[in-house]
N, CA, C and O atoms as a CHARMM CRD file, in Angstrom:
* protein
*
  308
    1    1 UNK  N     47.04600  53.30000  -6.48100 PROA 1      0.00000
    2    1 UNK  CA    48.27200  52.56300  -6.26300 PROA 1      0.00000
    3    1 UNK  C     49.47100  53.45500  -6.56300 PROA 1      0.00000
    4    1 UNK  O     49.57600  54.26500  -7.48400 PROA 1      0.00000
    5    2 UNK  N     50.19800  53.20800  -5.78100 PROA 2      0.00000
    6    2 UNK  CA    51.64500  54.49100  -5.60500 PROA 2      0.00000
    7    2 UNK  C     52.62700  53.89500  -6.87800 PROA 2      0.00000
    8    2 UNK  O     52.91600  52.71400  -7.06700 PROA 2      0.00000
    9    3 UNK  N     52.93700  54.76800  -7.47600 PROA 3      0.00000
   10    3 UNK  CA    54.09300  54.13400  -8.70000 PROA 3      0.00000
   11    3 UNK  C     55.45000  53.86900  -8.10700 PROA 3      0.00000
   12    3 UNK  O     55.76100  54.57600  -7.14800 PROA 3      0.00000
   13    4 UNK  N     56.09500  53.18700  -8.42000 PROA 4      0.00000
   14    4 UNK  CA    57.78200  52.09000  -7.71100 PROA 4      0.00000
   15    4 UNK  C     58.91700  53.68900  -8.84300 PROA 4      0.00000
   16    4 UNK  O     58.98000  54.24200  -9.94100 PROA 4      0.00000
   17    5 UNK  N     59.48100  53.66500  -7.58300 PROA 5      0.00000
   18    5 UNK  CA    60.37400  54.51800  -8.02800 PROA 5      0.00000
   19    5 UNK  C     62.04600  53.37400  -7.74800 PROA 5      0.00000
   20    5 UNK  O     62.23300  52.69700  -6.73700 PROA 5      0.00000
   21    6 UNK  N     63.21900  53.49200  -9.19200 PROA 6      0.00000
   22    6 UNK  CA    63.82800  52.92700  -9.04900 PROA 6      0.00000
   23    6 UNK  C     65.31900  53.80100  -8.71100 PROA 6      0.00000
   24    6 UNK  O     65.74900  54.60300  -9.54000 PROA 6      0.00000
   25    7 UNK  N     65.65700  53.68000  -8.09700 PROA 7      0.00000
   26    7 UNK  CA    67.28500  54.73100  -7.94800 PROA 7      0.00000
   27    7 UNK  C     67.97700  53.89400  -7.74400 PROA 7      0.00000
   28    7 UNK  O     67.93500  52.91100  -7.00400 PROA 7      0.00000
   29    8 UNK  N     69.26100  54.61900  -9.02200 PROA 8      0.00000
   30    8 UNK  CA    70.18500  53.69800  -9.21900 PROA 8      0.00000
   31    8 UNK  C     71.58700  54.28400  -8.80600 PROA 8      0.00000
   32    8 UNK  O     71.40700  55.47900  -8.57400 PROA 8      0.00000
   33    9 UNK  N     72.83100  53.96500  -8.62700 PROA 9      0.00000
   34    9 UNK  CA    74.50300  54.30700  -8.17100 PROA 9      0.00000
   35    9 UNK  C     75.17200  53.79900  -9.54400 PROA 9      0.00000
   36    9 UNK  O     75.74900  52.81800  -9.07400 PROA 9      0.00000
   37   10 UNK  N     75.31600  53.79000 -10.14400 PROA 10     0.00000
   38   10 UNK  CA    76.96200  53.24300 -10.99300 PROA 10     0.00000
   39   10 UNK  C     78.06300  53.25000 -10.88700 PROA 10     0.00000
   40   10 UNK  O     78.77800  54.16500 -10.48000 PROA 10     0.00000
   41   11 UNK  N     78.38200  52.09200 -11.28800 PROA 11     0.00000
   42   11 UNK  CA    80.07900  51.99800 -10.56500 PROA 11     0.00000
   43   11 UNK  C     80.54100  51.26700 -11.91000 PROA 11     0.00000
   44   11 UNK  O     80.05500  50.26800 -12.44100 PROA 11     0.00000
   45   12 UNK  N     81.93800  52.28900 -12.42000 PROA 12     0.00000
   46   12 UNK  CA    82.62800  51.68900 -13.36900 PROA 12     0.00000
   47   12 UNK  C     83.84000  51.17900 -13.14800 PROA 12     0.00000
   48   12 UNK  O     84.52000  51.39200 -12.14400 PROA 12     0.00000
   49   13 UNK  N     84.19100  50.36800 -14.25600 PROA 13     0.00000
   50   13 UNK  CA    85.86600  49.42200 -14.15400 PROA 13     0.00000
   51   13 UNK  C     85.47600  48.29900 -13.52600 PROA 13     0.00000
   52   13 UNK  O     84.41400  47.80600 -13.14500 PROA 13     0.00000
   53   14 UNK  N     87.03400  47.92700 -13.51900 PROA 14     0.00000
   54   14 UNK  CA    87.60700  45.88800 -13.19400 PROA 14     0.00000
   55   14 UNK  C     86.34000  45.75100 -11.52400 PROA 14     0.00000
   56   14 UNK  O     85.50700  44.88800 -11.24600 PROA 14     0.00000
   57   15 UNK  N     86.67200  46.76200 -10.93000 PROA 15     0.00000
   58   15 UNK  CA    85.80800  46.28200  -9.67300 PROA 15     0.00000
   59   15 UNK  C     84.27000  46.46200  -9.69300 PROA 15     0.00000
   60   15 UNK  O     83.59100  45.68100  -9.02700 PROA 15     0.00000
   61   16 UNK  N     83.72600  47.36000 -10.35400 PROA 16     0.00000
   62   16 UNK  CA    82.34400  47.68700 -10.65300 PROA 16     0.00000
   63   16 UNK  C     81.54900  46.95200 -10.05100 PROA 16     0.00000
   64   16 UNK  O     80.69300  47.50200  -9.35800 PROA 16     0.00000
   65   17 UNK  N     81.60000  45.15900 -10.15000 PROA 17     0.00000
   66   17 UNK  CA    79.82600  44.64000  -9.61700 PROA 17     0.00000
   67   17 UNK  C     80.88200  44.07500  -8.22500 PROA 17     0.00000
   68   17 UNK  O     80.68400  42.86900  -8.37500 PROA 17     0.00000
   69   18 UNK  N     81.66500  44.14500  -7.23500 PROA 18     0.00000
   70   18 UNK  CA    81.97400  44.41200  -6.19900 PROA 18     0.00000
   71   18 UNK  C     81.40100  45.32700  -5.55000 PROA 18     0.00000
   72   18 UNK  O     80.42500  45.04200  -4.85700 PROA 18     0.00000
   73   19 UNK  N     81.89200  46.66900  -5.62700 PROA 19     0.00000
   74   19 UNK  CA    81.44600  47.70600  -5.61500 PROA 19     0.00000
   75   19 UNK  C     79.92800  47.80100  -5.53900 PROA 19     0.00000
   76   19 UNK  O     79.45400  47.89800  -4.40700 PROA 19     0.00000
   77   20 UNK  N     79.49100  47.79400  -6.08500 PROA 20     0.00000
   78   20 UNK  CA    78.18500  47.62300  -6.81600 PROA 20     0.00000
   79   20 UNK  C     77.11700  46.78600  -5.79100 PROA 20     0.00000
   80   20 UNK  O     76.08800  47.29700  -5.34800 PROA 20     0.00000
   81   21 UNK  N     77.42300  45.84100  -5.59400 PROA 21     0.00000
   82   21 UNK  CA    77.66000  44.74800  -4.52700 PROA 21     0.00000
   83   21 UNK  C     77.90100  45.46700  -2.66200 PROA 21     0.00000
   84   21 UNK  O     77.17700  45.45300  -1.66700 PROA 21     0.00000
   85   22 UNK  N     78.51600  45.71200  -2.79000 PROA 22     0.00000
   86   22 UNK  CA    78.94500  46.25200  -1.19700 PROA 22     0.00000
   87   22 UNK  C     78.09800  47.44200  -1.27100 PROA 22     0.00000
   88   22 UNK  O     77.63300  47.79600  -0.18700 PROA 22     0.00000
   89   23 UNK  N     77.76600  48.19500  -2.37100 PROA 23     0.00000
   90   23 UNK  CA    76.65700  49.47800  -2.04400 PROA 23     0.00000
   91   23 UNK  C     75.12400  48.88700  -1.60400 PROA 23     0.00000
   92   23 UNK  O     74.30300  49.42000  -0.85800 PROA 23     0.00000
   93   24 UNK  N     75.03900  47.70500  -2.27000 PROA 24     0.00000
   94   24 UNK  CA    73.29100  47.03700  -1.71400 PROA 24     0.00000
   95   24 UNK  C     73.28100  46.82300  -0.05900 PROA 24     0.00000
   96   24 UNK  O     72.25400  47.09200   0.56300 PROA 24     0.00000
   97   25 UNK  N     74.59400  46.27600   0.70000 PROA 25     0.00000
   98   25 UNK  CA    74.66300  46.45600   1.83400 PROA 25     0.00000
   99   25 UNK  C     74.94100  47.89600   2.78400 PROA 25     0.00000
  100   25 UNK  O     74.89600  47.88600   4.01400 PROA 25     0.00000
  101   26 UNK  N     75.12100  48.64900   2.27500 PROA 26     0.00000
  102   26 UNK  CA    74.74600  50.42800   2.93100 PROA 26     0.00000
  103   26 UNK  C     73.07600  50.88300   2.59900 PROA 26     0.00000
  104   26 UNK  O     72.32100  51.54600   3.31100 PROA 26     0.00000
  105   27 UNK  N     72.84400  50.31600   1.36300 PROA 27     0.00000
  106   27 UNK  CA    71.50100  50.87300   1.13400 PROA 27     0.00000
  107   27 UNK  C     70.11800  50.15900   1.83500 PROA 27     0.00000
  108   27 UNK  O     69.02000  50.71300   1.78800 PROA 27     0.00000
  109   28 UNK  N     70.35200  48.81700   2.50300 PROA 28     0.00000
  110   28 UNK  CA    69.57200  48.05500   3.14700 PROA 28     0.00000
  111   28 UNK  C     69.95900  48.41100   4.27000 PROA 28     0.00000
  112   28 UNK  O     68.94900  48.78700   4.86300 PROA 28     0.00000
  113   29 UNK  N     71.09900  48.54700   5.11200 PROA 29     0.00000
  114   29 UNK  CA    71.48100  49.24200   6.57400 PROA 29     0.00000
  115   29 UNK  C     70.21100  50.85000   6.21700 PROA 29     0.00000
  116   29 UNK  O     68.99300  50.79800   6.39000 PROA 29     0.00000
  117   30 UNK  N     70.57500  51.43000   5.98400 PROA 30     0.00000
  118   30 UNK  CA    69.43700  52.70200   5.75100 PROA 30     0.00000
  119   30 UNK  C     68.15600  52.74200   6.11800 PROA 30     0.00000
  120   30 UNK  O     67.66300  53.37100   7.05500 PROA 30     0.00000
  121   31 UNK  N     67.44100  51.77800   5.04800 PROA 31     0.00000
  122   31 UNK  CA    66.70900  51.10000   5.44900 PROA 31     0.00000
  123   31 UNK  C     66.21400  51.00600   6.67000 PROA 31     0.00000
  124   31 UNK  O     65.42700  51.69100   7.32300 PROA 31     0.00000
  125   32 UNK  N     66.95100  49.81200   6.90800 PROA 32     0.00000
  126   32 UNK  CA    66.87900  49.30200   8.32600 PROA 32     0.00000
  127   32 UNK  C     66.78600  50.68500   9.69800 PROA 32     0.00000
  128   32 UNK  O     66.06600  50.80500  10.68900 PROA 32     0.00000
  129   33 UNK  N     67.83100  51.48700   9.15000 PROA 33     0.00000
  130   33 UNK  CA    68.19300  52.32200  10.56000 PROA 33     0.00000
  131   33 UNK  C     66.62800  53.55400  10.85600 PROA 33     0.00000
  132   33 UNK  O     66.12300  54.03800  11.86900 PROA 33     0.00000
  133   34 UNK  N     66.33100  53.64400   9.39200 PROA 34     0.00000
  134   34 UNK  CA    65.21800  54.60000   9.10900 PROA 34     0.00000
  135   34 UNK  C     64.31300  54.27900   8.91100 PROA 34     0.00000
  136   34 UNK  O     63.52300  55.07000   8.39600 PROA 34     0.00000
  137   35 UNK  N     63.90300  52.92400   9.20800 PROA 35     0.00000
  138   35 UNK  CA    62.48300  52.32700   9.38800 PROA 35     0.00000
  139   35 UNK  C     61.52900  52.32400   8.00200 PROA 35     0.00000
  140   35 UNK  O     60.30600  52.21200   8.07900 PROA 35     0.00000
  141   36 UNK  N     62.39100  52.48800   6.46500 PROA 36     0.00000
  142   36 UNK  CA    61.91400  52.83600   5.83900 PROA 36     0.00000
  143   36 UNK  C     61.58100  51.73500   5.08400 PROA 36     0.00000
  144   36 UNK  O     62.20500  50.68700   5.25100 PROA 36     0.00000
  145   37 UNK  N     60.52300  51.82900   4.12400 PROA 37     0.00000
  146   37 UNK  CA    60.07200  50.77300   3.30500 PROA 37     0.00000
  147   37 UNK  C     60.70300  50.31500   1.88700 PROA 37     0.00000
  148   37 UNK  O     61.18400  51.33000   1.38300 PROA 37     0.00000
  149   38 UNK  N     60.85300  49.44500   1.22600 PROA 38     0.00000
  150   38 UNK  CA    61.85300  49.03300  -0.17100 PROA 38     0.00000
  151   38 UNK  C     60.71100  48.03500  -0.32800 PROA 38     0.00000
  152   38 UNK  O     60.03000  47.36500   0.44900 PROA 38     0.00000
  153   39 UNK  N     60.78300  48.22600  -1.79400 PROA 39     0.00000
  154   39 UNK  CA    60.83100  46.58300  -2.71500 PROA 39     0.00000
  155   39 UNK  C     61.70200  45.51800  -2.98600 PROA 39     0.00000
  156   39 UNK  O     61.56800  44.30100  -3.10700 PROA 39     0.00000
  157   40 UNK  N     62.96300  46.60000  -3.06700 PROA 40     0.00000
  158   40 UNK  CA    63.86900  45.26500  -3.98100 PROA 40     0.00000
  159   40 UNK  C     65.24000  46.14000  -3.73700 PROA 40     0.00000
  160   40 UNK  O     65.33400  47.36000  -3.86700 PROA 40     0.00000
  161   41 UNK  N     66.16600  45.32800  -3.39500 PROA 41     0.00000
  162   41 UNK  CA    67.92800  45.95100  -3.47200 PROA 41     0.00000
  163   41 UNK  C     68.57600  45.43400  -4.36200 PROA 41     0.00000
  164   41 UNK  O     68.71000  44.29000  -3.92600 PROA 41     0.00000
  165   42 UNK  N     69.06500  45.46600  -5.28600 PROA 42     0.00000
  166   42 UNK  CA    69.92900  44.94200  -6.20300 PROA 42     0.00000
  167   42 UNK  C     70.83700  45.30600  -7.20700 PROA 42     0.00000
  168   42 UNK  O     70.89200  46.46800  -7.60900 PROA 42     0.00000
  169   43 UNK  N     71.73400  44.19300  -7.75600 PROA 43     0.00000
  170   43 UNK  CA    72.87300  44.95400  -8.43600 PROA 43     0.00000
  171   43 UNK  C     71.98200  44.74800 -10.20600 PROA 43     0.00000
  172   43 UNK  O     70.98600  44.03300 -10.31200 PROA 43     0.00000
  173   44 UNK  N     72.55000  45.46200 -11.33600 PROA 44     0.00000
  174   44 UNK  CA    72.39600  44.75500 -12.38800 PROA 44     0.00000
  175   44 UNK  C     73.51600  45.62100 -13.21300 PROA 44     0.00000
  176   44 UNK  O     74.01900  46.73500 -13.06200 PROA 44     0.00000
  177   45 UNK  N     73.63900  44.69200 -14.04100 PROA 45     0.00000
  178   45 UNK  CA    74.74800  44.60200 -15.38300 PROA 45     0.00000
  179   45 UNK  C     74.92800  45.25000 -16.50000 PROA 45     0.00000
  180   45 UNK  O     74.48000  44.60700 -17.44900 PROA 45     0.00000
  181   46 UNK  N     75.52400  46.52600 -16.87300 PROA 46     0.00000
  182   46 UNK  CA    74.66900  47.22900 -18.12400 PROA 46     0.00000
  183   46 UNK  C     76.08900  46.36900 -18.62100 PROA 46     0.00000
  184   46 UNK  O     75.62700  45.38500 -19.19900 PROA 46     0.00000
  185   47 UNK  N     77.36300  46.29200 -18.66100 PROA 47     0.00000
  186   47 UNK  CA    77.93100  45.69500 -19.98800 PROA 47     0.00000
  187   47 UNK  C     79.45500  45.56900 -18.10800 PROA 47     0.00000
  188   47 UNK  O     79.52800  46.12100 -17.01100 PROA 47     0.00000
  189   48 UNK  N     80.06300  44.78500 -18.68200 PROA 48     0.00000
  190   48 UNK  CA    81.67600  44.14300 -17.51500 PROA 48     0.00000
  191   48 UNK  C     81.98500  45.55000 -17.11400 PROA 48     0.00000
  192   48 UNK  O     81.61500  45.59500 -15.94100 PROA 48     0.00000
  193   49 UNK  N     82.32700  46.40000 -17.35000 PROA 49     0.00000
  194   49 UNK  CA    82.75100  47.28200 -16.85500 PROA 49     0.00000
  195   49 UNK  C     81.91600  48.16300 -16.17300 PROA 49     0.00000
  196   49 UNK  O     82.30600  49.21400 -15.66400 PROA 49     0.00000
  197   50 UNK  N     80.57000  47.67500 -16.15300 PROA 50     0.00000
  198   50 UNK  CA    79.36700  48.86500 -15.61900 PROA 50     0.00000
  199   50 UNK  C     78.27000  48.44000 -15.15000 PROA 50     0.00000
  200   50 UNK  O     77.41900  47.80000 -15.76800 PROA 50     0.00000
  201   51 UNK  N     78.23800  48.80800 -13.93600 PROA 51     0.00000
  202   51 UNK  CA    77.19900  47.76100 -12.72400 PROA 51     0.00000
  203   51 UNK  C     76.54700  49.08500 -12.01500 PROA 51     0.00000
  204   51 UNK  O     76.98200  50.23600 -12.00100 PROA 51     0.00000
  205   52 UNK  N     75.45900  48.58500 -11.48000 PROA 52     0.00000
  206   52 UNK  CA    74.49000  49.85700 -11.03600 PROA 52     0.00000
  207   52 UNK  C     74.14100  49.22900  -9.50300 PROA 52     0.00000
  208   52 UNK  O     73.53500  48.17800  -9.70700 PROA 52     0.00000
  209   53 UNK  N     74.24800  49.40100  -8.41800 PROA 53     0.00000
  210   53 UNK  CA    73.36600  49.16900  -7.50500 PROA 53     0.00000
  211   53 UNK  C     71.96800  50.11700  -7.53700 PROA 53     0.00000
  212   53 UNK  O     71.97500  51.29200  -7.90600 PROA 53     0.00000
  213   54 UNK  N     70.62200  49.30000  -7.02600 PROA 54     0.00000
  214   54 UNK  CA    69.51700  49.87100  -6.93900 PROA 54     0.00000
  215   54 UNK  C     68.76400  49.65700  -6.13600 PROA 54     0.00000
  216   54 UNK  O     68.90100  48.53200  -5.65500 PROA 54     0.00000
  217   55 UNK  N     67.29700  50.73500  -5.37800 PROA 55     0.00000
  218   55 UNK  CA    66.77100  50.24200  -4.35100 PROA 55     0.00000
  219   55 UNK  C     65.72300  50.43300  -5.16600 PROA 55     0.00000
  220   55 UNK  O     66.04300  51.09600  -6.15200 PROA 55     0.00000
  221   56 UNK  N     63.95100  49.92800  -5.12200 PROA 56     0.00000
  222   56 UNK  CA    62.89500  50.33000  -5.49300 PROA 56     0.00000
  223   56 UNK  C     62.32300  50.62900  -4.50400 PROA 56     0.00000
  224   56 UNK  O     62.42800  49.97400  -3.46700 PROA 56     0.00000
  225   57 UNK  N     61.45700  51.88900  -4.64300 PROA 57     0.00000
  226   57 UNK  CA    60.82100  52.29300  -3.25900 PROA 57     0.00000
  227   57 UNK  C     59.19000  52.89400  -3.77800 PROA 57     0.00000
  228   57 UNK  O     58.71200  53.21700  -4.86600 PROA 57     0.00000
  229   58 UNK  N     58.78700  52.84800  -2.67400 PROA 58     0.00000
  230   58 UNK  CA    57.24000  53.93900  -3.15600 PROA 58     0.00000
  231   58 UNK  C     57.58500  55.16400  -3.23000 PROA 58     0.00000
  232   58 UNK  O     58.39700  55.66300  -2.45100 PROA 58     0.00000
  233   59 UNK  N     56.87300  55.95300  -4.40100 PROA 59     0.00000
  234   59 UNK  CA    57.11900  56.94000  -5.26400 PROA 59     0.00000
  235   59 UNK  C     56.61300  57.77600  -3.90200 PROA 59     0.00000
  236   59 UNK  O     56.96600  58.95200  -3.98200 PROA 59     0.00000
  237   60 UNK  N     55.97200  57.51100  -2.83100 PROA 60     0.00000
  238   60 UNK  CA    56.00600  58.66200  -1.65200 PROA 60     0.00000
  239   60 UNK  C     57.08400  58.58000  -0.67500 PROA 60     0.00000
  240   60 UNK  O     56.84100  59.23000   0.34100 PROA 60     0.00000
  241   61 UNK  N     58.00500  58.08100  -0.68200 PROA 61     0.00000
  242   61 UNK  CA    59.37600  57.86300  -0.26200 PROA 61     0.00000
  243   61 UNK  C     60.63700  58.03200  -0.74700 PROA 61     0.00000
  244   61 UNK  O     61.74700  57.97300  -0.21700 PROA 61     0.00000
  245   62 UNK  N     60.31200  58.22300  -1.69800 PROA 62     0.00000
  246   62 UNK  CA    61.80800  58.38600  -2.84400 PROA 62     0.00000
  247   62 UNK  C     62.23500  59.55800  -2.44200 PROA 62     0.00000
  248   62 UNK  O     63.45200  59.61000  -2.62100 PROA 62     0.00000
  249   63 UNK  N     61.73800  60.71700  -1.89300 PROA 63     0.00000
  250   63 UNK  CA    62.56000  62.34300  -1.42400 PROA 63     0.00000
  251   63 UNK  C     63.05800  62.03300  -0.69100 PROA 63     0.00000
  252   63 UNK  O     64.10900  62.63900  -0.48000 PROA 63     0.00000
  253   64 UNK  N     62.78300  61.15800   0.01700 PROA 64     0.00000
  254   64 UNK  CA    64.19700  60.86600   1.51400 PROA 64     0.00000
  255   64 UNK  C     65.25400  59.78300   1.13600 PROA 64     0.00000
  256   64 UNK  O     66.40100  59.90500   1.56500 PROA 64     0.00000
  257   65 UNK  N     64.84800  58.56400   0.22400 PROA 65     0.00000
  258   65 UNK  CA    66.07500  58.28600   0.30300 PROA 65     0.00000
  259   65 UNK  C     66.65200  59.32400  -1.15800 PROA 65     0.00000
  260   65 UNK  O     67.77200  59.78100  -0.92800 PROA 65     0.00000
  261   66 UNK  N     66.14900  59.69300  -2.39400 PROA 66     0.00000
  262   66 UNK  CA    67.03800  60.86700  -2.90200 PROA 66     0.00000
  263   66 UNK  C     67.60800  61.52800  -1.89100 PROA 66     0.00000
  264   66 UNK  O     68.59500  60.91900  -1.47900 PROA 66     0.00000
  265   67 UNK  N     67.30200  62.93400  -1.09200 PROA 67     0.00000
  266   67 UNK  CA    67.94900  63.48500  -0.31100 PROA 67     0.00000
  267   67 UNK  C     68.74000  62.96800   0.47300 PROA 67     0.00000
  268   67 UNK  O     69.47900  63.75300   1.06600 PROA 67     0.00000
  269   68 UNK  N     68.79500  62.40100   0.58600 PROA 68     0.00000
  270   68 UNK  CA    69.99900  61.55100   2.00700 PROA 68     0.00000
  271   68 UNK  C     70.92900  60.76600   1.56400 PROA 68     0.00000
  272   68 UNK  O     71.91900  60.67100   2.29000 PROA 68     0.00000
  273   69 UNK  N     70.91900  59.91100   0.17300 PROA 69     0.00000
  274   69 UNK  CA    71.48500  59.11300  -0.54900 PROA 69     0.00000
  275   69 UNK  C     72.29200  59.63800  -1.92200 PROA 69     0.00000
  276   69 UNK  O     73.18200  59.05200  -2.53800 PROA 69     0.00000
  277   70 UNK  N     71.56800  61.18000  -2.24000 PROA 70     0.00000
  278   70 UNK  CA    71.95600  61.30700  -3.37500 PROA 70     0.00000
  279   70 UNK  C     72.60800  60.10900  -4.72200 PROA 70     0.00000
  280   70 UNK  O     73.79200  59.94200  -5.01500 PROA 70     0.00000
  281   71 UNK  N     71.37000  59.40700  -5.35300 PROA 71     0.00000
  282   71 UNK  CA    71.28900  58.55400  -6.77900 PROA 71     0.00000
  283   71 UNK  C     71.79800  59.45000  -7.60900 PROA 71     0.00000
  284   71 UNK  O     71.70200  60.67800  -7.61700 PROA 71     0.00000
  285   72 UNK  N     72.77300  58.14400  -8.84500 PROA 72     0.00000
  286   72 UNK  CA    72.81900  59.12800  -9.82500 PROA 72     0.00000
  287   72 UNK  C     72.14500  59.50900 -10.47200 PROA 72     0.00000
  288   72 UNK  O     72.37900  60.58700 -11.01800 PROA 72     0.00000
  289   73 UNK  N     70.17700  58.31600 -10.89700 PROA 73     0.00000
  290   73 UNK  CA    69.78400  58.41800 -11.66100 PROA 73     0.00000
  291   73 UNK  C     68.31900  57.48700 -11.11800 PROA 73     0.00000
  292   73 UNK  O     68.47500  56.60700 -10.27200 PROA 73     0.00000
  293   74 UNK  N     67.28200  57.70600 -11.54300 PROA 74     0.00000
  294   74 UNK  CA    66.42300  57.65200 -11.57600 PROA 74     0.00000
  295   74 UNK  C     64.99800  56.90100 -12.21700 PROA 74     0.00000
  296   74 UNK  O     64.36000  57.58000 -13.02100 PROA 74     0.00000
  297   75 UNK  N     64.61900  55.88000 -11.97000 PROA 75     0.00000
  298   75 UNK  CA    63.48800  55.34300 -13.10300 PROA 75     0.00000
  299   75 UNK  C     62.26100  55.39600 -12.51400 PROA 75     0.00000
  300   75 UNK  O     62.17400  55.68600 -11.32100 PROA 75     0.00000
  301   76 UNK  N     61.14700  55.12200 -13.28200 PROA 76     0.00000
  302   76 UNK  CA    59.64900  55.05700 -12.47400 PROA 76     0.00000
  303   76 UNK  C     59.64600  53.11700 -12.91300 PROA 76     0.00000
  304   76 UNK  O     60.03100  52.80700 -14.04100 PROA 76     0.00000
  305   77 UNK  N     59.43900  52.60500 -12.46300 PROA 77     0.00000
  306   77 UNK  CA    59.15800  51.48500 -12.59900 PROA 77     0.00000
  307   77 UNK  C     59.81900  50.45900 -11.86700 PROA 77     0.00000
  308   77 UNK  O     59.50200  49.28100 -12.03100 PROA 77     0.00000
């Protein structure tokens, strides 16, 4: 079984989960345009001023959207 790779964007300040928000809709267009596979798109909350958009993908897919998307950051799970 392939391990879920999570890549994340952060966006800080007053607009952050906007932001944050409007990046889940570029990262599902992608997706879509590149026929590629996801688990899950979503925003989450580290504290008001600091919101992350994220995609989960199979850990044999994560070099393309890394390369093409450049994440700031990275989880296995």
């Amino acid at each position: 079984m392939s391990r879920k790779i999570k890549l994340l964007w952060d966006f800080r300040g007053p607009d952050a989960q906007e932001t944050a928000k409007h990046h889940t809709i570029h990262l599902k267009e992608f997706a879509t345009i590149e026929n590629l596979a996801f688990h899950e798109i979503d925003i989450q909350e580290k504290n008001p001023m600091l919101f992350a958009a994220f995609i989960t993908v199979d850990e044999k897919d994560m070099k393309v959207y890394r390369d093409a998307l450049k994440p700031h950051r990275g989880e296995i799970g």
